[in-house]
N, C-alpha and C positions, 0 to 999 in steps of 0.2 A: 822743500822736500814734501812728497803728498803724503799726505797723513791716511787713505785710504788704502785699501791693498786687494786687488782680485787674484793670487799668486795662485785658488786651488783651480779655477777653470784652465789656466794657464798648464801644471804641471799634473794633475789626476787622467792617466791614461785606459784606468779600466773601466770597467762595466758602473754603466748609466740602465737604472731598473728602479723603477715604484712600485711599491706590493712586494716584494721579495723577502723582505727582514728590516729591521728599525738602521741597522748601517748603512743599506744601500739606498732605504728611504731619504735620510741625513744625506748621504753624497747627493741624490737627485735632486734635490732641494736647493743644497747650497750652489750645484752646477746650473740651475736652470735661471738662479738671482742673479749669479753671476754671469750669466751668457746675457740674461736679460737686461741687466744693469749697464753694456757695455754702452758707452756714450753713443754712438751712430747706429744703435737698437734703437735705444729708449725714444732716444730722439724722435726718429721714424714714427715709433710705434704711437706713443702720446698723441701727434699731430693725428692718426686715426682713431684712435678713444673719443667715445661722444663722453659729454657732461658726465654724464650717469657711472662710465668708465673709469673716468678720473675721478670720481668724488669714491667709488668701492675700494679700488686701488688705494687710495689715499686712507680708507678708513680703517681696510685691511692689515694696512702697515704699521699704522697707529694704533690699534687695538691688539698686535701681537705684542707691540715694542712695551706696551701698558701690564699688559698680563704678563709678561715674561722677567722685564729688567726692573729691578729696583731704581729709585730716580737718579742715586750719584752713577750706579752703570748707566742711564741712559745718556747723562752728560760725557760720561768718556768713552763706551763705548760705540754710541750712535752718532752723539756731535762732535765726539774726540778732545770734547777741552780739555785741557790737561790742567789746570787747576783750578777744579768746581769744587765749592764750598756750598752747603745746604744749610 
């Protein structure tokens, strides 16, 4: 069973808008990870990232995940273990 889940690009039918208000900014967000995350995107898109791309990307990701979750969310939320002990 995958432990991962992209269900809101899948089912959120309305309005896609940045700058409008903090809700529509959150859907734009999470619509645009997840459009980008599809495997036969990322895929593609990586193979055209120079160095430089992939190491921003990379640090981007790791610097939100840093500031935002605490470390046992990061173990279940990000890598999904389901029993992390600290």
């Amino acid at each position: 069973m995958a432990k991962h889940t992209h269900d809101f690009v899948e089912t959120y039918n309305d309005m896609i808008a940045f700058g409008f208000d903090r809700q529509h900014d959150e859907i734009a967000v999470i619509y645009y990870l997840q459009k980008l995350s599809d495997d036969t995107m990322i895929k593609e898109l990586v193979k055209r990232m120079t160095d430089s791309d992939l190491e921003e990307m990379f640090n981007f990701v790791d610097n939100m995940l840093k500031k935002h979750l605490e470390e046992p969310e990061y173990h279940t939320l990000f890598l999904k273990e389901e029993d992390h002990h600290h």
